[in-house]
C-alpha positions as CSV (number, residue, x, y, z in Angstrom):
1,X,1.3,-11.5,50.3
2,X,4.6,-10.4,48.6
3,X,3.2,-7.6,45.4
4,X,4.0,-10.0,42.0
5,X,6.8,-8.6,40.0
6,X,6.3,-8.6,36.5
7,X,9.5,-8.4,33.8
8,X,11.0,-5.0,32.8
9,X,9.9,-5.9,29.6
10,X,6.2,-6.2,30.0
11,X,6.4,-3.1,31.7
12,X,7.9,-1.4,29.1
13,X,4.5,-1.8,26.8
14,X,1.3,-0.7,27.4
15,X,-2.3,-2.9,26.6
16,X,-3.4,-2.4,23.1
17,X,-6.0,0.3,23.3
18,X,-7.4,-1.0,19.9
19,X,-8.7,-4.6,21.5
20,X,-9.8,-2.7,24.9
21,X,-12.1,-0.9,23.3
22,X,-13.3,-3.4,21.3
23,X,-13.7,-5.5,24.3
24,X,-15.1,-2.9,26.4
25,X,-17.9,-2.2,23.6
26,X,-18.4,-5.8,23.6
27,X,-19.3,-5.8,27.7
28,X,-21.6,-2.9,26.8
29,X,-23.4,-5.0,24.3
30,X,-23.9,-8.1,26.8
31,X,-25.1,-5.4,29.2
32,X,-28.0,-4.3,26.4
33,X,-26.3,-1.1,25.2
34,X,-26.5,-0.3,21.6
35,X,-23.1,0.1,20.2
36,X,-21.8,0.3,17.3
37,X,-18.5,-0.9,17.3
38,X,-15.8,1.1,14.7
39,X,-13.0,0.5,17.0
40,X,-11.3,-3.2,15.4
41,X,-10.4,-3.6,11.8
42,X,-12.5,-6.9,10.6
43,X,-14.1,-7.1,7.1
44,X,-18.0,-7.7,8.0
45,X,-18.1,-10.3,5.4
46,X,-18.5,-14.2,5.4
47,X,-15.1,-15.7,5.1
48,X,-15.6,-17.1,1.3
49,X,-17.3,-20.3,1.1
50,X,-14.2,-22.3,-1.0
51,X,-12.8,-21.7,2.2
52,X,-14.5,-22.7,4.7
53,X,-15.7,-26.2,2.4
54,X,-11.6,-26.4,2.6
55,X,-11.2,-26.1,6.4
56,X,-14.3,-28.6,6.7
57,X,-12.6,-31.2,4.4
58,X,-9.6,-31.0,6.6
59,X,-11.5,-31.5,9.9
60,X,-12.9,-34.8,8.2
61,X,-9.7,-36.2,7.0
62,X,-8.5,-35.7,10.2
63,X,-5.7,-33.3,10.0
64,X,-5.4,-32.3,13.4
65,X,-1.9,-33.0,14.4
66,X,1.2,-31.3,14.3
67,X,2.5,-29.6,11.4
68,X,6.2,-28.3,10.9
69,X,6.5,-24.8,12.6
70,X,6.8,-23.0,9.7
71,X,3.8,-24.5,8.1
72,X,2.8,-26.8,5.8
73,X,4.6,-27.7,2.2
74,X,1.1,-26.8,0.6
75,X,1.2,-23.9,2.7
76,X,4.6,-22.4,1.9
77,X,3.4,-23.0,-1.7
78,X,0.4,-21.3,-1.4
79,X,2.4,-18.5,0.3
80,X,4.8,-18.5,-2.3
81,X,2.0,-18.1,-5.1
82,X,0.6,-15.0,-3.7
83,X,3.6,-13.1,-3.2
84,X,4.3,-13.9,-6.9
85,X,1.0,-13.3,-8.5
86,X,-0.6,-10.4,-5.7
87,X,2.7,-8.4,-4.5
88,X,5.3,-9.2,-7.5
89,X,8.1,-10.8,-5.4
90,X,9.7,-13.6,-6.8
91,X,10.1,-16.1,-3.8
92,X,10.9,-19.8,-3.0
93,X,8.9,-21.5,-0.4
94,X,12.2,-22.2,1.6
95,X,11.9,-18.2,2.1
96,X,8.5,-18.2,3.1
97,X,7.3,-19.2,6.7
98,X,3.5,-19.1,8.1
99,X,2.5,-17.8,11.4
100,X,-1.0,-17.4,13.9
101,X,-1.3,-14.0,12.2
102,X,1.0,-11.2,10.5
103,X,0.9,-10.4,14.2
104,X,3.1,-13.1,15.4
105,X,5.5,-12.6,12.4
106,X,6.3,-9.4,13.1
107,X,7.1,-10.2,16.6
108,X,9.4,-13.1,15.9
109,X,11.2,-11.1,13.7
110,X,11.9,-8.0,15.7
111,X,12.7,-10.3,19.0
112,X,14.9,-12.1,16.7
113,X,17.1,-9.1,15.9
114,X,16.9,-6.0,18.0
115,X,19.4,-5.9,21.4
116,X,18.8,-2.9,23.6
117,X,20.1,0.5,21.9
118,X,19.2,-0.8,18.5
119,X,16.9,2.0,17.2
120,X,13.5,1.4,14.7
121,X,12.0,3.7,12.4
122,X,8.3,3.9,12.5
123,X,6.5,6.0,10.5
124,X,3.6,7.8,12.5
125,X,0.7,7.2,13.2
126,X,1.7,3.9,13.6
127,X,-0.4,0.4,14.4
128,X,-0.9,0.3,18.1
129,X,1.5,-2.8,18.0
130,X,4.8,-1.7,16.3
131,X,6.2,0.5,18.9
132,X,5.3,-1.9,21.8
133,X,7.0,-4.7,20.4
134,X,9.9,-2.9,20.0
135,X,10.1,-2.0,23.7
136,X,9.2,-5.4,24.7
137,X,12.8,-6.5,22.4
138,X,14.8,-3.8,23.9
139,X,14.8,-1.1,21.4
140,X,14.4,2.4,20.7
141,X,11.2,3.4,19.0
142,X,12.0,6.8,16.2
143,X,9.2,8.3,15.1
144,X,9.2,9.3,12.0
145,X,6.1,12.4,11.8
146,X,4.1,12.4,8.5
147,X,1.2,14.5,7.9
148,X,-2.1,14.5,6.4
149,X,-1.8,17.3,3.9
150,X,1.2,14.8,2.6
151,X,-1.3,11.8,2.7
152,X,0.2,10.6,5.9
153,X,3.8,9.7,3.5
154,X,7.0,10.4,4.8
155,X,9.8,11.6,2.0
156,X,13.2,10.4,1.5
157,X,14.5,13.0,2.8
158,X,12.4,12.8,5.9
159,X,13.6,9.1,6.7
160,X,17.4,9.9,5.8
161,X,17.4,12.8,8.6
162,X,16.4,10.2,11.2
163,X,18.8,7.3,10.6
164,X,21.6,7.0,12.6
165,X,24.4,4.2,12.5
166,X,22.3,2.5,15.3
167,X,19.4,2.0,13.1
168,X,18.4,-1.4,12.8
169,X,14.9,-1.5,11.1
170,X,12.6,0.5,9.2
171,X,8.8,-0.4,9.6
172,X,6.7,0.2,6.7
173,X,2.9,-0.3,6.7
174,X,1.1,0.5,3.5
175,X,-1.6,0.8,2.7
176,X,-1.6,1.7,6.4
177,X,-3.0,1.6,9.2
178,X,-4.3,3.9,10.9
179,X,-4.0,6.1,7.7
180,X,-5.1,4.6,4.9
181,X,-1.8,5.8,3.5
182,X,-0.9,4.2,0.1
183,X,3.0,4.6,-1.0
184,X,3.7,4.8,-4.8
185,X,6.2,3.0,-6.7
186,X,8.2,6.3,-7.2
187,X,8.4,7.0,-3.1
188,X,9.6,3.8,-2.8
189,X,12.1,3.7,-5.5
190,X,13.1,7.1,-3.4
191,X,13.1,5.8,0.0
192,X,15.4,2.4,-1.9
193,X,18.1,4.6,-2.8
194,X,18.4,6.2,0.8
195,X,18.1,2.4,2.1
196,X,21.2,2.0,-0.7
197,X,23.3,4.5,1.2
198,X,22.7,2.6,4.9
199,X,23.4,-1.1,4.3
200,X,22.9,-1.6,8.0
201,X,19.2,-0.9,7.8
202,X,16.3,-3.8,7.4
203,X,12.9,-3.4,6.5
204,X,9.4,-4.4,7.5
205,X,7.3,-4.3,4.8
206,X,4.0,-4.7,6.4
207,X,1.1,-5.3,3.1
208,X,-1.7,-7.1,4.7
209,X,-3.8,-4.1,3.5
210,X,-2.2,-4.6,-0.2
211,X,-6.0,-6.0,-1.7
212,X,-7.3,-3.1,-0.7
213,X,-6.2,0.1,-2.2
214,X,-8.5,2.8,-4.3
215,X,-6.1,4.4,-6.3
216,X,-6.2,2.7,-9.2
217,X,-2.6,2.2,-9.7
218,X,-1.3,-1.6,-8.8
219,X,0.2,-2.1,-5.5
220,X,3.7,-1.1,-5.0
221,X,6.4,-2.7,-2.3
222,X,9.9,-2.5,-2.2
223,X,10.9,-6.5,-2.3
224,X,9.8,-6.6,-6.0
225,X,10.7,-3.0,-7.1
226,X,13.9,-3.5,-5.7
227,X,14.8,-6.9,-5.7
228,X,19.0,-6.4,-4.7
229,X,17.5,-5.3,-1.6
230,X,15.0,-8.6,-0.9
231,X,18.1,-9.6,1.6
232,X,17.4,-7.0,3.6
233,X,13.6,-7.0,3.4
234,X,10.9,-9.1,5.0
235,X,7.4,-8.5,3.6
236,X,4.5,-10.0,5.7
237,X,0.8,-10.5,4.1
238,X,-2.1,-13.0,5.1
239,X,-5.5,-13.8,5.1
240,X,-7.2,-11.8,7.8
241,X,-8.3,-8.8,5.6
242,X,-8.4,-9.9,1.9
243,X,-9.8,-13.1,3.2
244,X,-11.8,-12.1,6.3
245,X,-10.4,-14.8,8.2
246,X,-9.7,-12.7,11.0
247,X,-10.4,-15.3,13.8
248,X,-8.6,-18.0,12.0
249,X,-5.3,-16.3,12.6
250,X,-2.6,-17.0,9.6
251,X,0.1,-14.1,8.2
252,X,2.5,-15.4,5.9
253,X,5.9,-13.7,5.6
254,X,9.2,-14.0,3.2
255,X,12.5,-13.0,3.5
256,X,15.9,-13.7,3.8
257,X,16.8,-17.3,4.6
258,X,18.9,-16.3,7.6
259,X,16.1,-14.9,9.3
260,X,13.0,-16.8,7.9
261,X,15.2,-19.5,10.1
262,X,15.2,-17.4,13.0
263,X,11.5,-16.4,12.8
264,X,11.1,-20.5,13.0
265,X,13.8,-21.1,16.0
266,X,11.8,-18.4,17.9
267,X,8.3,-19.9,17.1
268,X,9.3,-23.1,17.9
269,X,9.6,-21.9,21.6
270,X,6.9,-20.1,21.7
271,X,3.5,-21.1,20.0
272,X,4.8,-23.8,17.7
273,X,3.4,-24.4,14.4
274,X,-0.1,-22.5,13.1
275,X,-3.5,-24.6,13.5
276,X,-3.5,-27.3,10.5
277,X,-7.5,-26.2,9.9
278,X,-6.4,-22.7,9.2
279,X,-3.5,-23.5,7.1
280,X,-6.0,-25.9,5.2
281,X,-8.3,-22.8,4.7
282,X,-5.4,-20.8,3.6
283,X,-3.8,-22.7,0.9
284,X,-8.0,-22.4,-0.4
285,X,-8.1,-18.8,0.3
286,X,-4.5,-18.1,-2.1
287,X,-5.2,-21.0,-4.6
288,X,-8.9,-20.3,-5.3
289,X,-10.8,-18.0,-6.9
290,X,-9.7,-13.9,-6.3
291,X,-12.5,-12.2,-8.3
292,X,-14.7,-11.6,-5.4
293,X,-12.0,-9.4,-4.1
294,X,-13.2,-6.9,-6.4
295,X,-16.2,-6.4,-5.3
296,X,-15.4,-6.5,-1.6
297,X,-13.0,-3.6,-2.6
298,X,-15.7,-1.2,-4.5
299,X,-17.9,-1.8,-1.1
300,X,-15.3,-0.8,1.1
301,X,-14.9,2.1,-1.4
302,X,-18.8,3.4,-1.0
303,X,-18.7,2.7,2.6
304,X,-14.9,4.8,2.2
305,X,-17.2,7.7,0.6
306,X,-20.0,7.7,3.1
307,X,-18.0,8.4,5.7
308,X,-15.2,10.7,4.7
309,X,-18.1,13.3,3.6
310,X,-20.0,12.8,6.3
311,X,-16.4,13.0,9.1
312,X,-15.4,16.0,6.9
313,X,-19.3,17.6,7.4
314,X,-19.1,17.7,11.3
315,X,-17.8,21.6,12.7
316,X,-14.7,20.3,14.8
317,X,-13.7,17.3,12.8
318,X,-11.8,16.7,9.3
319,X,-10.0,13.9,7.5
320,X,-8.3,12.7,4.4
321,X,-9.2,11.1,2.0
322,X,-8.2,7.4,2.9
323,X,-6.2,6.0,-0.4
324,X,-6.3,2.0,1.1
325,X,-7.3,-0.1,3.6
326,X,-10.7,0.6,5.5
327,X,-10.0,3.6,8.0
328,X,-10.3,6.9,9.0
329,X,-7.7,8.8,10.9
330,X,-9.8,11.7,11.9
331,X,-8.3,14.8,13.5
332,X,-10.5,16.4,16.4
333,X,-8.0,19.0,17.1
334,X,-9.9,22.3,17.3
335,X,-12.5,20.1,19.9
336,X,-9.4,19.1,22.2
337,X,-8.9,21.3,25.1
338,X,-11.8,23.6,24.3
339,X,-14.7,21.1,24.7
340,X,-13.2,18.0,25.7
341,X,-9.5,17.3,27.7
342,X,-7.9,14.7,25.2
343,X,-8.7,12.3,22.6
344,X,-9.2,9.4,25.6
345,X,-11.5,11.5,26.4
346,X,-13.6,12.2,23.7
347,X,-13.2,8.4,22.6
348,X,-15.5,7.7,26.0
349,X,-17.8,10.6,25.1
350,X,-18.6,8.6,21.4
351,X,-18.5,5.7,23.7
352,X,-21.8,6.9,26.0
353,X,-23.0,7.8,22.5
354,X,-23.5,4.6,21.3
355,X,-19.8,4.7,19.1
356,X,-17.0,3.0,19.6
357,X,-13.3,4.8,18.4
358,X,-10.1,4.3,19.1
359,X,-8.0,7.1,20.3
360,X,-5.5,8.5,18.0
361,X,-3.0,8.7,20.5
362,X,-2.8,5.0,20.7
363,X,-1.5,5.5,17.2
364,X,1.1,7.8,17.6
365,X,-0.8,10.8,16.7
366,X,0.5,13.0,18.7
367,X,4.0,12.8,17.2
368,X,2.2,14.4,14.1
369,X,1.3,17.8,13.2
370,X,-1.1,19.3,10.9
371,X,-0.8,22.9,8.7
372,X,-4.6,23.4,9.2
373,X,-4.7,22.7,12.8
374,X,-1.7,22.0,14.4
375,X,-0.8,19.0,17.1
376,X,-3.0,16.1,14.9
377,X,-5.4,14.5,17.7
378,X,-8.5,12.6,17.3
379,X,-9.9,9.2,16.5
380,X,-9.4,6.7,14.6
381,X,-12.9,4.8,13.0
382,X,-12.8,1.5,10.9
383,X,-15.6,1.3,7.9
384,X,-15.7,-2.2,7.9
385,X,-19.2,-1.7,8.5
386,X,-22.4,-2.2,6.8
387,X,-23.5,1.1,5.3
388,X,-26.5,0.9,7.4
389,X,-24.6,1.0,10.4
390,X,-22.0,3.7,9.0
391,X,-25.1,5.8,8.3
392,X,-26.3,6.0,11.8
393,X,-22.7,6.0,13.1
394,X,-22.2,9.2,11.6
395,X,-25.4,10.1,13.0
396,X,-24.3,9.1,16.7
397,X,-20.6,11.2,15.9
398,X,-22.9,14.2,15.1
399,X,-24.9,14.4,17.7
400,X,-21.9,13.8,20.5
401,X,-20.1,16.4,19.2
402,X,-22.7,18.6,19.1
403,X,-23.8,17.9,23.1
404,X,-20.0,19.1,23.6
């Protein structure tokens, strides 16, 4: 039989490592191993009922056909409303398209723009999916290093020494993930006025996390402190987190016109429009009530707590103090080399303890260096657990380490 040959481009990316685990600690579980799975950023919590009563009323009027690819009217409203009232941009639905998941927008919009040379700016540690789907379009992935003494933020000082007249986008995740990395309304009135001086330069504002930051100050993000620039902007949000509508797979993005159309040409050929039920659920989930949001957010703060004191407690491992969205980036430096060969490594160790982690090289972290410790490697945890299950966690991450 002749070998199958796959595209260049597929073999330019590698498997997400944060899905592989999580799959892998799912076979474990059928097999009647007791894991606890940290590895997959999902809220724990029942998608709100107002929701789902939505998504069931939708089922029984029968809206199961087609909708255009960009999403429903109702839904572009909807959209339109929470970039206004939760983020502060002022949008028109004609700017706003939906997609199966902030996922899917982001790919549409760097396929739809990057040619091979063109170079990207991502901040590291980055989400496991940014850099691949810039190799998959053809481009050059920059890293831009941040570090944790600096709450994982890059100045702009930092980003202006990496642009270069072949820079096409900037990505921009916050709060971020892996990081928990929360950027203030003075960095990015900073970071604008380097973006003022290269007018070549887009930018991904990636805010799915935006619900969920402790820092008391309201979210920040450069479309609506800087509207002159919302041409060159595209800021994605959805559902997933704030919602817990993980599964149900709708991101919502806005932008300029040009390339809100291009996002649609693309998904037209590709997956075609979002599932109606979903978009039903959404226009609930941005239309109805917000308050529980509130409370979901001081949970994820306690849980926060929990484990950043007990991470910080463990000889061998430290990490920051997250300021948003619901992980740990924990640096296992002084372990690496000494007790264990690399961070894959020590993610199957936690593994055969009952935890699964996610490897902080999948997230860049090896571009990233630390004053206390040096070359940043670790793990990465999600506490979008119960605290129950934190708790003895924590206990697992202990007692690995210690058998090292």
């Amino acid at each position: 039989m002749t070998e199958p040959r796959l595209s260049a481009a597929l073999q330019r990316i590698a498997p997400s490592q944060t899905t592989a685990m999580t799959d892998r600690a799912t076979e474990l579980r059928a097999q009647g191993r007791d894991i606890i799975s940290l590895s997959v950023g999902e809220p724990d919590f029942d998608t709100p009922a107002h929701v789902v009563e939505a998504m069931k009323a939708a089922l029984d009027a029968g809206q199961t056909r087609y909708t255009p690819v960009g999403g429903t009217a109702a839904m572009k409203r909807a959209a339109a409303l929470h970039f206004e009232r939760d983020l502060g941009i002022d949008t028109d639905p004609s700017h706003v398209t939906i997609s199966a998941g902030g996922k899917q927008a982001i790919f549409h919009a760097l396929m739809a723009t990057i040619d091979p040379g063109d170079e990207v700016v991502i901040p590291a540690p980055w989400w496991v999916s940014y850099p691949e789907i810039v190799r998959f379009a053809g481009g050059t992935v920059v890293p831009l290093p941040t570090r944790p003494e600096n709450g994982f933020r890059f100045s702009a000082a930092e980003l202006e020494a990496v642009i270069t007249p072949r820079t096409r986008w900037l990505l921009m995740n916050s709060p971020a993930n892996p990081t928990g990395a929360v950027f203030t309304a003075e960095d990015l009135t900073a970071i604008a006025e380097v973006l003022d001086r290269h007018p070549q330069v887009l930018v991904m504002s990636d805010d799915i996390y935006a619900p969920l930051t402790y820092t008391g100050a309201p979210h920040a993000t450069l479309a609506a402190l800087r509207p002159d620039l919302a041409d060159r902007v595209l800021t994605v949000s959805g559902v997933s987190k704030s919602h817990a509508m993980t599964g149900l797979r709708i991101g919502v993005a806005t932008g300029p016109a040009w390339l809100i159309r291009a996002m649609e040409k693309l998904q037209s050929h590709s997956s075609g429009n979002p599932c109606s039920i979903s978009q039903a659920g959404a226009v609930a989930a941005f239309e109805g009530p917000q308050d529980f949001l509130a409370d979901w957010r001081e949970t994820f703060r306690r849980r926060r707590e929990l484990v950043v004191a007990r991470i910080n407690a463990i000889p061998g491992l430290s990490t920051p103090v997250p300021q948003g969205a619901f992980y740990c980036f924990i640096d296992a430096s002084p372990l690496i080399g000494d007790k264990v060969a690399d961070d894959g490594a020590l993610a199957l160790h936690l593994l055969e303890h009952g935890v699964a982690v996610v490897a902080a090289s999948a997230f860049g972290g090896t571009h990233c260096v630390s004053e206390q410790t040096g070359d940043l490697t670790g793990f990465r945890i999600s506490f979008a657990a119960s605290e129950a299950q934190l708790t003895e966690a924590m206990d697992r991450i202990e007692k690995a380490v210690a058998a090292l």
